[in-house]
N, CA, C and O atoms as a DFTB+ gen file, in Angstrom:
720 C
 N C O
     1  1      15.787      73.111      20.698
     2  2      14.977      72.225      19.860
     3  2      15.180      72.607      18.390
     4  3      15.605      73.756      18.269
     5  1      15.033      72.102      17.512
     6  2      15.675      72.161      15.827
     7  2      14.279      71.928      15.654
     8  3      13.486      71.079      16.061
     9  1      14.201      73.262      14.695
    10  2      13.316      73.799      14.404
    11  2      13.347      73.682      12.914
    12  3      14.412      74.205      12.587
    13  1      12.512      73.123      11.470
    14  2      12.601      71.706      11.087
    15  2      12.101      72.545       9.764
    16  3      12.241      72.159       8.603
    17  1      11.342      74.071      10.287
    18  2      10.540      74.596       8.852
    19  2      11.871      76.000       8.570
    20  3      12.091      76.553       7.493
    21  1      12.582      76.282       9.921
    22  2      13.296      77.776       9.758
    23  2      14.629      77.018       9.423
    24  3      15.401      77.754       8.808
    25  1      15.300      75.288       9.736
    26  2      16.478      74.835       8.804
    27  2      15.919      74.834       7.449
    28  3      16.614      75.327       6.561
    29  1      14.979      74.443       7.211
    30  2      14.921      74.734       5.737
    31  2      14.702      75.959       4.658
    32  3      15.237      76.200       3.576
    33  1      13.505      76.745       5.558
    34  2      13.555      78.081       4.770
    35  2      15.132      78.854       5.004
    36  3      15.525      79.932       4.556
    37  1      15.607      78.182       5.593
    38  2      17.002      79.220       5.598
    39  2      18.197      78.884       4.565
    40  3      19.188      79.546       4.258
    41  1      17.639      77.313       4.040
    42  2      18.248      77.067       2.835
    43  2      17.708      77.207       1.379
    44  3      18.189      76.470       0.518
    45  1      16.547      78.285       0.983
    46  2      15.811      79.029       0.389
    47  2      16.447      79.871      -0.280
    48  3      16.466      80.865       0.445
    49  1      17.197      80.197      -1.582
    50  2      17.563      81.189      -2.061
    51  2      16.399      82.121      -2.441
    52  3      15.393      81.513      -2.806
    53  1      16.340      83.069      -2.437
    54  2      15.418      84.354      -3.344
    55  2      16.274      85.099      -4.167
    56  3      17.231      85.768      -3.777
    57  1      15.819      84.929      -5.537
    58  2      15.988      86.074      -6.700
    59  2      15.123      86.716      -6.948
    60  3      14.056      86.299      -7.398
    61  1      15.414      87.934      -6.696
    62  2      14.536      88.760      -6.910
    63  2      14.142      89.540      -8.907
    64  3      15.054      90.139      -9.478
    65  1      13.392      89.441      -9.286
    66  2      12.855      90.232     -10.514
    67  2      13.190      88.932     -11.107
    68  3      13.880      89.098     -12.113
    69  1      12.955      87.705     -10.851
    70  2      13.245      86.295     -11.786
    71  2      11.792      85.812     -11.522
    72  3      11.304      85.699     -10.397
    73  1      11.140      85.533     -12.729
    74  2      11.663      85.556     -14.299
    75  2      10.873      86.696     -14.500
    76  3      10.722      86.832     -15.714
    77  1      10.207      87.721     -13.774
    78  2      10.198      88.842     -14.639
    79  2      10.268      89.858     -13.179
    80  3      10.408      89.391     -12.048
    81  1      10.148      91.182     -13.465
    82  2      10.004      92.190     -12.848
    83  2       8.953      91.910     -11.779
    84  3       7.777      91.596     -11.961
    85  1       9.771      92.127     -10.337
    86  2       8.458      92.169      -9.487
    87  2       8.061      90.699      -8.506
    88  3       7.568      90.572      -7.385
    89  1       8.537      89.728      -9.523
    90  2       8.760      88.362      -8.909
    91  2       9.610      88.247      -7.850
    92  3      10.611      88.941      -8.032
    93  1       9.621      87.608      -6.736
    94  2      10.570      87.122      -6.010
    95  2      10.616      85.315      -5.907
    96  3       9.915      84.620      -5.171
    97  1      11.598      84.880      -6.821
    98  2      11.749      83.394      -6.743
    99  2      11.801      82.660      -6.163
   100  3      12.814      82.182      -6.674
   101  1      11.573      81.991      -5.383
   102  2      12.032      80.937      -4.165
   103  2      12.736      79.817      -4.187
   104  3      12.238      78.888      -3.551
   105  1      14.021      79.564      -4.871
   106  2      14.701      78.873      -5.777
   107  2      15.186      78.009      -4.232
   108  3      15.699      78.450      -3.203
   109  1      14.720      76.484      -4.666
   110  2      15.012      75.120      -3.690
   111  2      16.326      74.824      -4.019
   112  3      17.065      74.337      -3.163
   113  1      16.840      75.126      -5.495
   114  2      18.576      74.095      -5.499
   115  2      19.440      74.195      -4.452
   116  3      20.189      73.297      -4.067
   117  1      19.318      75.499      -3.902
   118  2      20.736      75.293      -2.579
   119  2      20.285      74.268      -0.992
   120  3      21.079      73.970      -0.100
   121  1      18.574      73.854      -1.066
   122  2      18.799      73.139       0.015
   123  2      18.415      71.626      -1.020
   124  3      17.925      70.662      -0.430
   125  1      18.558      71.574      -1.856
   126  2      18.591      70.243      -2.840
   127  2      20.546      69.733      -3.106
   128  3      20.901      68.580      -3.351
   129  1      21.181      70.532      -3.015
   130  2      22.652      70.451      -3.546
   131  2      23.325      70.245      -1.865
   132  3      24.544      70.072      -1.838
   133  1      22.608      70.256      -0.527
   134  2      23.745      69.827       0.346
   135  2      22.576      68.363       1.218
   136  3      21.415      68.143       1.564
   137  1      23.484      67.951       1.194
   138  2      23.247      66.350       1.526
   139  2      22.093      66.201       2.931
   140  3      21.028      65.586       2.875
   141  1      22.560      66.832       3.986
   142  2      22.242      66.978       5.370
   143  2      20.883      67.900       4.728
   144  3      19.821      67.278       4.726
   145  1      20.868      68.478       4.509
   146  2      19.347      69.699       4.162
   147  2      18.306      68.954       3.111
   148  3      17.098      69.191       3.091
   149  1      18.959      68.042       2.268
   150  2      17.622      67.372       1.198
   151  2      17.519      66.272       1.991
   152  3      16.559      65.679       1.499
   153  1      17.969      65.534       3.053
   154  2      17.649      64.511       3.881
   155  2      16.632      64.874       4.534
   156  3      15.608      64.194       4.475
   157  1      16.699      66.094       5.344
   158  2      15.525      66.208       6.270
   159  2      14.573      66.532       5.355
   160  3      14.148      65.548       4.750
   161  1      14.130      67.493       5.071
   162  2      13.806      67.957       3.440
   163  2      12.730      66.538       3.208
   164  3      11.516      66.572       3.407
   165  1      13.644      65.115       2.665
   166  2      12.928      64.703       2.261
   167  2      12.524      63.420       3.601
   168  3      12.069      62.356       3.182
   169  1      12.698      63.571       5.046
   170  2      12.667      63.432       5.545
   171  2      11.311      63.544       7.045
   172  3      11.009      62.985       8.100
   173  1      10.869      64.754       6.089
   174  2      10.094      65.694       6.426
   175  2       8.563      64.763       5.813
   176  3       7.881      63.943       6.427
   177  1       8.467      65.082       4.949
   178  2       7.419      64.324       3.866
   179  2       7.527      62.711       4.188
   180  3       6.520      62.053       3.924
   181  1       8.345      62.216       4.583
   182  2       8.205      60.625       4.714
   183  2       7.497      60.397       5.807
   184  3       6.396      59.851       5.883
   185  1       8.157      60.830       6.650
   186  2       7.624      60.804       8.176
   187  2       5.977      61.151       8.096
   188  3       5.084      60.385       8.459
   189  1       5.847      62.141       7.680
   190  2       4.289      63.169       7.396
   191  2       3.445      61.405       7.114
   192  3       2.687      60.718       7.798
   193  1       4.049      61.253       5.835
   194  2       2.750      60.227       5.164
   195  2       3.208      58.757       5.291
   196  3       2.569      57.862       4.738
   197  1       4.536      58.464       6.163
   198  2       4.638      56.585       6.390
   199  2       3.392      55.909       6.633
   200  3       3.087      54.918       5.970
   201  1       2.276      56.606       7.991
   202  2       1.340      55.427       7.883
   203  2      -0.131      56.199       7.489
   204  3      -1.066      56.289       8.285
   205  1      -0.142      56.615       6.411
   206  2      -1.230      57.189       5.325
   207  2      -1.659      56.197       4.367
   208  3      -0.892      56.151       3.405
   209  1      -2.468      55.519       4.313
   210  2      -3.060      54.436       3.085
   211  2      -2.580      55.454       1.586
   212  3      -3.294      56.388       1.221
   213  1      -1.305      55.078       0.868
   214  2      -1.421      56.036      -0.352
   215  2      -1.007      55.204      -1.211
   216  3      -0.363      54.307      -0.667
   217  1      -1.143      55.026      -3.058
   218  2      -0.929      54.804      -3.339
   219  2      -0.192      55.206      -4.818
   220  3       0.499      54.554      -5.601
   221  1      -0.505      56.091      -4.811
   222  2       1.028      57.046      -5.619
   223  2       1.387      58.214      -4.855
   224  3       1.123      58.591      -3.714
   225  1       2.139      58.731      -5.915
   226  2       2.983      60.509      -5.306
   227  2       2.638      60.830      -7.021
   228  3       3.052      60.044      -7.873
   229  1       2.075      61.704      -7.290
   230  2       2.732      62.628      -7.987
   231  2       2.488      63.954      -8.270
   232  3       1.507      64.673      -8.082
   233  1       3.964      64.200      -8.935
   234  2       4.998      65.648      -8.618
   235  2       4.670      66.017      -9.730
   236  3       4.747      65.339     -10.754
   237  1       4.145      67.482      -9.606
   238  2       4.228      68.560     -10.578
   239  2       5.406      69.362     -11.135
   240  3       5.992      70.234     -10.494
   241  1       5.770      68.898     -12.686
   242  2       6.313      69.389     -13.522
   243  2       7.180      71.528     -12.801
   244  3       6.534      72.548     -13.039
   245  1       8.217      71.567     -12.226
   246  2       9.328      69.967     -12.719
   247  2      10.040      70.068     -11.391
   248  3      10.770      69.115     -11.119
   249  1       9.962      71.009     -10.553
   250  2      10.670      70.744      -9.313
   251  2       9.717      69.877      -8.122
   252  3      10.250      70.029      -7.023
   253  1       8.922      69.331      -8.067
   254  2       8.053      68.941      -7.896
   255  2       7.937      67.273      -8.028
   256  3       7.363      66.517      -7.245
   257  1       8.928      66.802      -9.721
   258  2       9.225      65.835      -9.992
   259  2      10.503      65.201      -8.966
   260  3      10.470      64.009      -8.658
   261  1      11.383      65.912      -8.578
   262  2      12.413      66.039      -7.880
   263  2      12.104      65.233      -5.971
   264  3      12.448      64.283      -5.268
   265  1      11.310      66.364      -5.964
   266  2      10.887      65.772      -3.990
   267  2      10.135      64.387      -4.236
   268  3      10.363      63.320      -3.666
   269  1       8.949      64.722      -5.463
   270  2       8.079      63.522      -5.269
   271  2       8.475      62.189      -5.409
   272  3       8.076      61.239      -4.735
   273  1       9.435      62.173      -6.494
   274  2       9.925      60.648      -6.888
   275  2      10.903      60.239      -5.857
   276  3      11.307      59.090      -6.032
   277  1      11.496      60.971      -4.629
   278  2      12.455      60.179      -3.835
   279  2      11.326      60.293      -2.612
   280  3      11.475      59.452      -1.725
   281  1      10.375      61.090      -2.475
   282  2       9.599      60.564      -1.762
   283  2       8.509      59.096      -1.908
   284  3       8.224      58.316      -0.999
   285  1       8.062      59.050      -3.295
   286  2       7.331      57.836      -3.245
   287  2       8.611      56.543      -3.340
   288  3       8.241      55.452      -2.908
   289  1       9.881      56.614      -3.810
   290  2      10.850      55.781      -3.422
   291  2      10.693      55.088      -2.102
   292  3      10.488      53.887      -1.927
   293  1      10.856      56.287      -0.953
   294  2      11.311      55.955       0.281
   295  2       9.629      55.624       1.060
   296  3       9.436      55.271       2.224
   297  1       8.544      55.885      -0.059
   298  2       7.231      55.200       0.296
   299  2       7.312      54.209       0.114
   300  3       7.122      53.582       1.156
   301  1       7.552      53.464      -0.877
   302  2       7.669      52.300      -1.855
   303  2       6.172      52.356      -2.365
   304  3       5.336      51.459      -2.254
   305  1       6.015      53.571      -2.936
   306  2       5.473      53.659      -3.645
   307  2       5.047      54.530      -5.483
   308  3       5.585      55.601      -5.761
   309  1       4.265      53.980      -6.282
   310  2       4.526      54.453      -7.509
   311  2       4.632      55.818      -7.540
   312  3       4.193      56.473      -6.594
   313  1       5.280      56.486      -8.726
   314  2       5.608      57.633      -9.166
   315  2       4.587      58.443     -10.330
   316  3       4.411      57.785     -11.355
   317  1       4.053      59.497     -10.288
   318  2       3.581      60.234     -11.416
   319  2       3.738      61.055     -11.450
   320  3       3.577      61.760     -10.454
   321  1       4.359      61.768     -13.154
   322  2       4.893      62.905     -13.085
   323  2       3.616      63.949     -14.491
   324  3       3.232      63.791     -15.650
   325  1       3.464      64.798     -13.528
   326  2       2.583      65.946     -14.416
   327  2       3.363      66.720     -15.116
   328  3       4.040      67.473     -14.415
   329  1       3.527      66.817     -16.306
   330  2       4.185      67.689     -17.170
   331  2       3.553      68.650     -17.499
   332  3       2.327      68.737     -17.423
   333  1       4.425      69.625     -17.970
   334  2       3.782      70.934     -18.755
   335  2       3.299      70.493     -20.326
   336  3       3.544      69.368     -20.762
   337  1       2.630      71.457     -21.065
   338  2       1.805      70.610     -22.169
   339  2       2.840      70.457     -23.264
   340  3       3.725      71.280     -23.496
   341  1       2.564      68.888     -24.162
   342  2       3.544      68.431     -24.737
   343  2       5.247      67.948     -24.884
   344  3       6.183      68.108     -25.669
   345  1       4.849      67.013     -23.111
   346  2       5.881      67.039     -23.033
   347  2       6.238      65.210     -22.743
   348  3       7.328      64.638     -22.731
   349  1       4.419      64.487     -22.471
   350  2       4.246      63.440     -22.342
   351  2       4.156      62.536     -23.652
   352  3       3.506      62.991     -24.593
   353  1       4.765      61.285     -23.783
   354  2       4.497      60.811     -25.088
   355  2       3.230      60.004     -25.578
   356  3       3.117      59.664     -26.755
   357  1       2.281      59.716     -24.614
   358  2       1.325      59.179     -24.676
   359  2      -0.082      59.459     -24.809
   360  3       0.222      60.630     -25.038
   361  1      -0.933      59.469     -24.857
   362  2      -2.380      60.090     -24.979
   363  2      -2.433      60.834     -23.224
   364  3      -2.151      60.326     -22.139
   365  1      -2.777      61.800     -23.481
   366  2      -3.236      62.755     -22.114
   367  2      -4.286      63.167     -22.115
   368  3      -5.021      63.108     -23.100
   369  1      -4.733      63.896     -20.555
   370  2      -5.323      64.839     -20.549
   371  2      -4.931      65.907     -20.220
   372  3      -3.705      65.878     -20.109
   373  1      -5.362      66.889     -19.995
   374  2      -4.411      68.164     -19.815
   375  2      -5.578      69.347     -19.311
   376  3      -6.765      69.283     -19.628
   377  1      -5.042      70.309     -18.556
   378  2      -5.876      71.106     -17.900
   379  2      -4.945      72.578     -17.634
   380  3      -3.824      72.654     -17.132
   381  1      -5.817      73.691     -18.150
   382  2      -4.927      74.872     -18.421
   383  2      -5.383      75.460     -16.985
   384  3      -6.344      75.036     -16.344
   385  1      -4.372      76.700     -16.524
   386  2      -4.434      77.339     -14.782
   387  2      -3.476      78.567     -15.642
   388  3      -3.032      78.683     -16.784
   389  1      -3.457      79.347     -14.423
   390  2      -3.464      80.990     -14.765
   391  2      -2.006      80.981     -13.235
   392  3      -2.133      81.130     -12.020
   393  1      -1.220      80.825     -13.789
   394  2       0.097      81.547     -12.739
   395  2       0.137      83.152     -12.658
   396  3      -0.462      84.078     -13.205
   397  1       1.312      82.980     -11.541
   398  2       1.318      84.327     -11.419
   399  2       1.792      85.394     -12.016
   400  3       1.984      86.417     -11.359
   401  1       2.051      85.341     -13.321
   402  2       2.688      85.759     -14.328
   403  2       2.615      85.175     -15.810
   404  3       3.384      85.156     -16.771
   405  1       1.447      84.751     -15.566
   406  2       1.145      84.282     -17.019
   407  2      -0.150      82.993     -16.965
   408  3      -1.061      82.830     -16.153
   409  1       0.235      82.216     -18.190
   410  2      -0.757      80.932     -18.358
   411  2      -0.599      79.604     -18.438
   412  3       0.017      79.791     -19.487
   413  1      -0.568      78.257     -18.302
   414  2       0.251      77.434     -18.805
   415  2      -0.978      75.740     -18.375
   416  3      -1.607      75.358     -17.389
   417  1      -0.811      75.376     -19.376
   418  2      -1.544      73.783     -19.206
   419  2      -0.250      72.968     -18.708
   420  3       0.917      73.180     -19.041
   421  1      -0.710      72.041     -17.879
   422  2      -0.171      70.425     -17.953
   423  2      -1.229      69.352     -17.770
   424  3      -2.439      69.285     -17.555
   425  1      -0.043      68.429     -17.984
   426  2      -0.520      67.128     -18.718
   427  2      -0.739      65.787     -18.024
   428  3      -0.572      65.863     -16.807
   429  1      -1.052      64.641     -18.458
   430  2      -1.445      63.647     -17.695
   431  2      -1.590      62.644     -18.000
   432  3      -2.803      62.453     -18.093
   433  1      -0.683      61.224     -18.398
   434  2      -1.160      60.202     -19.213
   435  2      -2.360      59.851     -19.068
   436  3      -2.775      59.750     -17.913
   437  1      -3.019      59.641     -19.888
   438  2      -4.905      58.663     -19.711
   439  2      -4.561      57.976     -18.976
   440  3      -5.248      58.214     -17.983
   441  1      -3.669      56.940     -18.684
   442  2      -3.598      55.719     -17.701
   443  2      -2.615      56.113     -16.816
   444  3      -1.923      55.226     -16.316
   445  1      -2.425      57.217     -16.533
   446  2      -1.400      57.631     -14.816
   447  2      -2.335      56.551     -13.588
   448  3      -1.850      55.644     -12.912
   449  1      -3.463      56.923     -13.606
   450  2      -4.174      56.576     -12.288
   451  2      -5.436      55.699     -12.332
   452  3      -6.266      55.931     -13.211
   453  1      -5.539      55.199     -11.886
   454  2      -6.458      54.107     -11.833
   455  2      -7.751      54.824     -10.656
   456  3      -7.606      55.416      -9.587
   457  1      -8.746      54.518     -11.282
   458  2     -10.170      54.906     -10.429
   459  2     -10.237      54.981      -8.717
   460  3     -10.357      53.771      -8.521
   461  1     -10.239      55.399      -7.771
   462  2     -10.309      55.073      -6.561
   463  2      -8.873      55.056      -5.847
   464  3      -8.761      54.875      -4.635
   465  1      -7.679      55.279      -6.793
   466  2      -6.454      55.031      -5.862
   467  2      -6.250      56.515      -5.666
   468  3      -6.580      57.448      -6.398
   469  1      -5.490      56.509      -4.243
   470  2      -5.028      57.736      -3.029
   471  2      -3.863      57.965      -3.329
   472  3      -2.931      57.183      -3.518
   473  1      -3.920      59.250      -3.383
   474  2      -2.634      60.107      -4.221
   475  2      -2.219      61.042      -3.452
   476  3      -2.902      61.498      -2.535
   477  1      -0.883      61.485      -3.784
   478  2      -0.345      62.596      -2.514
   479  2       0.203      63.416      -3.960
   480  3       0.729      63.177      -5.046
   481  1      -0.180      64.238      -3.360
   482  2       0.047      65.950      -5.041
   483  2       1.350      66.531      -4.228
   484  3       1.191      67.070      -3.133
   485  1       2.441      66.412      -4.732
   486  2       4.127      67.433      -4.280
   487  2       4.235      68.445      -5.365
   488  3       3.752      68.228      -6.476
   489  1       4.822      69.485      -5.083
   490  2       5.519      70.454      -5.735
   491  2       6.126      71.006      -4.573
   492  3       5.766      70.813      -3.412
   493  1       7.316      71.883      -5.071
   494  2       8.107      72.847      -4.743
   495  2       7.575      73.797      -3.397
   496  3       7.806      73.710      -2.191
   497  1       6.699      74.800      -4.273
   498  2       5.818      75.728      -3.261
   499  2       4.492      76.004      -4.246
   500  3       4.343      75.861      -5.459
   501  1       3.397      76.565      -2.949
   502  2       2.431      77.012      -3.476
   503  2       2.086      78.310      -4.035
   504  3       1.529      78.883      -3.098
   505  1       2.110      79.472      -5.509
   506  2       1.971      80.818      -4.934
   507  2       0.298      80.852      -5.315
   508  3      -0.561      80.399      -4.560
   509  1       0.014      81.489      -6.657
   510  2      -1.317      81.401      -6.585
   511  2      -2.338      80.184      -6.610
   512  3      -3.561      80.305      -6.686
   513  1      -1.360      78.537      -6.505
   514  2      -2.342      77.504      -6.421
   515  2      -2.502      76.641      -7.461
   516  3      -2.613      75.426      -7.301
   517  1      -2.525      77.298      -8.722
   518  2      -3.015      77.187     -10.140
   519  2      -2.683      75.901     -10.320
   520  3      -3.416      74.928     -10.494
   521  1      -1.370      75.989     -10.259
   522  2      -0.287      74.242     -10.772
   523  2      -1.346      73.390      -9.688
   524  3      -2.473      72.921      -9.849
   525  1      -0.748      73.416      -8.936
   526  2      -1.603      72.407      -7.455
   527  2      -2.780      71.946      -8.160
   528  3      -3.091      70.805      -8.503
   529  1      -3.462      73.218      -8.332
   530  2      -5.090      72.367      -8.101
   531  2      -5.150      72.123      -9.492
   532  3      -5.552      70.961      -9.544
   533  1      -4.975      72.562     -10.764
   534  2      -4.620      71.867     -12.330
   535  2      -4.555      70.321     -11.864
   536  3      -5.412      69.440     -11.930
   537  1      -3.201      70.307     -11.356
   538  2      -2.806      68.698     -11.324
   539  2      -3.962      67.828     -10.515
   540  3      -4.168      66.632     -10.723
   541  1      -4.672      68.634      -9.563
   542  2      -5.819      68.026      -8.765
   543  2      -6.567      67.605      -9.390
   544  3      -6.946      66.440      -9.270
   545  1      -7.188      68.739     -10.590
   546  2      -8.305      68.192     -11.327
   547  2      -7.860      66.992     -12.540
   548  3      -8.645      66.267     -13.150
   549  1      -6.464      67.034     -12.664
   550  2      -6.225      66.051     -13.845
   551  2      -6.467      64.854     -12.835
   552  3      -7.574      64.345     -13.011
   553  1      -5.735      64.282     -11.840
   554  2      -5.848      63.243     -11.094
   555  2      -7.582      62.703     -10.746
   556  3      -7.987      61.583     -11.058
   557  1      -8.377      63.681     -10.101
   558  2      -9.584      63.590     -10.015
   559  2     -10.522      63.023     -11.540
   560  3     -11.347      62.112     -11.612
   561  1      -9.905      64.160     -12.882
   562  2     -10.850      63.271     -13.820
   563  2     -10.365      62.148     -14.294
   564  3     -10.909      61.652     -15.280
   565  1      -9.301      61.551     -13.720
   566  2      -9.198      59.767     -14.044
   567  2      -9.648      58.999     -12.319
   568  3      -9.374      57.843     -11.996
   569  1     -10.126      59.671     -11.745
   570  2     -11.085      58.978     -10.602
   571  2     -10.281      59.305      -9.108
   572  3     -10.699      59.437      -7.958
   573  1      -9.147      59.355      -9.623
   574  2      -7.691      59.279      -8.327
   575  2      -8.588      60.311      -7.049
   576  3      -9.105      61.417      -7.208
   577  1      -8.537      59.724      -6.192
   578  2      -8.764      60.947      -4.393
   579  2      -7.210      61.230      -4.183
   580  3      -6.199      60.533      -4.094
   581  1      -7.496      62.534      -4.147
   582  2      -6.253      63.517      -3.788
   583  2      -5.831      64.074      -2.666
   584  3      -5.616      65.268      -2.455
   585  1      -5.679      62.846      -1.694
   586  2      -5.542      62.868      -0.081
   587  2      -4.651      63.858       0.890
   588  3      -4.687      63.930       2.118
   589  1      -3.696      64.731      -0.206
   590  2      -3.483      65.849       0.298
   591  2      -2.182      66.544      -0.648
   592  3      -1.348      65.840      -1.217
   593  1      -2.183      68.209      -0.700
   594  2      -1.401      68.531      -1.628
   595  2      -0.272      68.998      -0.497
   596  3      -0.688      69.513       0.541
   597  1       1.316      68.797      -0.721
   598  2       2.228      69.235      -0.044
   599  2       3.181      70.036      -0.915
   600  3       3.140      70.053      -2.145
   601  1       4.062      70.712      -0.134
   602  2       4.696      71.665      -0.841
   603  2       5.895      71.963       0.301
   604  3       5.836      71.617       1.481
   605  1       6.981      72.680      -0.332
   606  2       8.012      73.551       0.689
   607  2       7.511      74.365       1.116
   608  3       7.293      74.629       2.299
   609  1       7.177      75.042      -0.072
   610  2       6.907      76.633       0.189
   611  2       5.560      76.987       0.153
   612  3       4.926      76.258      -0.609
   613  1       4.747      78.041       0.832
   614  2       3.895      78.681       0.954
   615  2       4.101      79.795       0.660
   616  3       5.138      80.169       1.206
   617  1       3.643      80.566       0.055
   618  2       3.305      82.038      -0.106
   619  2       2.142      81.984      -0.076
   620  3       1.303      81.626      -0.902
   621  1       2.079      82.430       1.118
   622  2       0.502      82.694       1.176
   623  2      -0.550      83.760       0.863
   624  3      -1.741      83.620       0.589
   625  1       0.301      85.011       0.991
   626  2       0.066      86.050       0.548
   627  2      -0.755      86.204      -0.850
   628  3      -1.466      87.144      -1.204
   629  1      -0.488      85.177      -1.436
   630  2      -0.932      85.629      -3.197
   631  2      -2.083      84.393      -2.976
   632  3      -2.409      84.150      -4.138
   633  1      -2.777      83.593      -2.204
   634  2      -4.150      83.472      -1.706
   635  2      -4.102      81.656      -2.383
   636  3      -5.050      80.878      -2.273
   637  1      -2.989      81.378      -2.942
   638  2      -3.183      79.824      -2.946
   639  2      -3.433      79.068      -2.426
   640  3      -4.292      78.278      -2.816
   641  1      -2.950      78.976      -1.562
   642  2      -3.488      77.950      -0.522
   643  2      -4.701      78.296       0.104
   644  3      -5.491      77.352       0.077
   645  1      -4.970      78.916       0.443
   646  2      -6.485      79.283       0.674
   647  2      -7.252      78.774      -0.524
   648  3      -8.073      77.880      -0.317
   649  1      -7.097      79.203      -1.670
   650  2      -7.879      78.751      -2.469
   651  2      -8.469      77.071      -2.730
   652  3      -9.636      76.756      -2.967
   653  1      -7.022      75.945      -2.578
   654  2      -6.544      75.335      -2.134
   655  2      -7.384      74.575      -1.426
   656  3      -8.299      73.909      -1.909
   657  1      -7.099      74.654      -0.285
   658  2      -8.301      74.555       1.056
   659  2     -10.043      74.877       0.685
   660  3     -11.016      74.151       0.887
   661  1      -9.971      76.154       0.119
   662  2     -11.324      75.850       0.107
   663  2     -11.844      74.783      -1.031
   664  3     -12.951      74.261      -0.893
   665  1     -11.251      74.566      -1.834
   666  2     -11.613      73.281      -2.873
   667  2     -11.516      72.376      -1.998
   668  3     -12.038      71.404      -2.546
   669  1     -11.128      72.013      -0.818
   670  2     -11.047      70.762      -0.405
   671  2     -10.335      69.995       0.081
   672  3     -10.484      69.207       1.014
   673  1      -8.969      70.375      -1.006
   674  2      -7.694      69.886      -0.504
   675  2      -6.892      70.274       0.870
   676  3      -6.607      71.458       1.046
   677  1      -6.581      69.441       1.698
   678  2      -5.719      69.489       2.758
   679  2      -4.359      69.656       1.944
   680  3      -3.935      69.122       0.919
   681  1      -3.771      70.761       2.950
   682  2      -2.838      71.168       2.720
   683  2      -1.363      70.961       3.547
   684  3      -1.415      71.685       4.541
   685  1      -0.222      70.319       3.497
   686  2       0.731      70.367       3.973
   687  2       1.834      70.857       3.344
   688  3       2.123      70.572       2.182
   689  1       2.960      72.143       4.597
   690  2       3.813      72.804       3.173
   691  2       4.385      73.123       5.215
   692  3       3.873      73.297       6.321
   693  1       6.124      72.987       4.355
   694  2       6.895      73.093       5.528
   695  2       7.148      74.392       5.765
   696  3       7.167      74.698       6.958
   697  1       7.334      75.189       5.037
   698  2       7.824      76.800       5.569
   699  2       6.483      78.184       4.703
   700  3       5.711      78.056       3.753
   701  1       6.688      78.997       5.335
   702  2       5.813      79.994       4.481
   703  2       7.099      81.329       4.419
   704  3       8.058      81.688       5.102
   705  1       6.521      81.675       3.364
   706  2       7.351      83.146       2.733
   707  2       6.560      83.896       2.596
   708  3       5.567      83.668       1.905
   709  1       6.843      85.429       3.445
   710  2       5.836      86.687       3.696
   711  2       6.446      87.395       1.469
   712  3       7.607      87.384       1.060
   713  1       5.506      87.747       0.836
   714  2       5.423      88.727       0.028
   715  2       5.751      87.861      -1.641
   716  3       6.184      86.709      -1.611
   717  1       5.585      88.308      -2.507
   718  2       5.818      87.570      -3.688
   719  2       7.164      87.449      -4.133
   720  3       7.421      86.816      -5.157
């Protein structure tokens, strides 16, 4: 049987001490760069939410932008992309979170989302959460329900997703990675 979370974590590079000492990276380009691996990949996520009432995707700034926009494609549905701060040209809002190695706001056009519409939150992976639930609360203070946050990666270890969960959010994420 093909086993759907260990083909993909096995196309998972790790750098280790990137971007600083102590980090271990979980770098997606090598299962994004072969054809057969970003199919299922994004294959994975379609299937998950085909018959989910949703009405956007959006992907957190910037690998995140990547899964989400060929996933709400193959939804046929709209795209929103959360940037890091100053990176949108329009009036935003913006909401600062604490990574695992530092600090960082992103952003949110005033008119991304309309009051009451069902949103699916993508990024990359989860480590301490921060990005995830940031982008949660930007979507939430323009009214958006945030019907579930997905991801590749889990690290669970560093308590994101838990955190995650206990705010509320349902969580879907195809593989988990033991340690930072």
């Amino acid at each position: 049987m093909f086993n759907h979370s260990e083909y993909i974590k096995n196309h998972i590079r790790t750098v280790p001490d990137w971007p600083q000492t102590g980090v271990m990276f979980r770098d997606i380009t090598p299962l994004l760069q072969d054809p057969k691996t970003f199919r299922v990949l994004i294959d994975l996520f379609v299937h998950r939410y085909m018959d989910t009432k949703l009405d956007l995707v959006a992907g957190l700034d910037a690998r995140g932008f990547i899964i989400g926009s060929v996933v709400a494609y193959e939804l046929n549905l709209g795209f929103v992309p959360i940037r890091k701060k100053g990176k949108l040209p329009f009036k935003t809002v913006s909401e600062e979170y604490e990574l695992e190695y530092g600090s960082a706001t992103v952003e949110l056009h005033a008119d991304a989302c309309k009051p009451g519409q069902r949103v699916l939150l993508i990024d990359d992976l989860i480590a301490t959460g921060g990005t995830m639930m940031a982008g949660k609360k930007l979507l939430e203070r323009l009214g958006a329900n945030v019907i579930e946050g997905a991801a590749i990666v889990d690290i669970s270890e560093l308590g994101g997703s838990t955190l995650l969960k206990e705010s509320g959010l349902p969580l879907f994420t195809v593989c988990d990675f033991a340690g930072h």
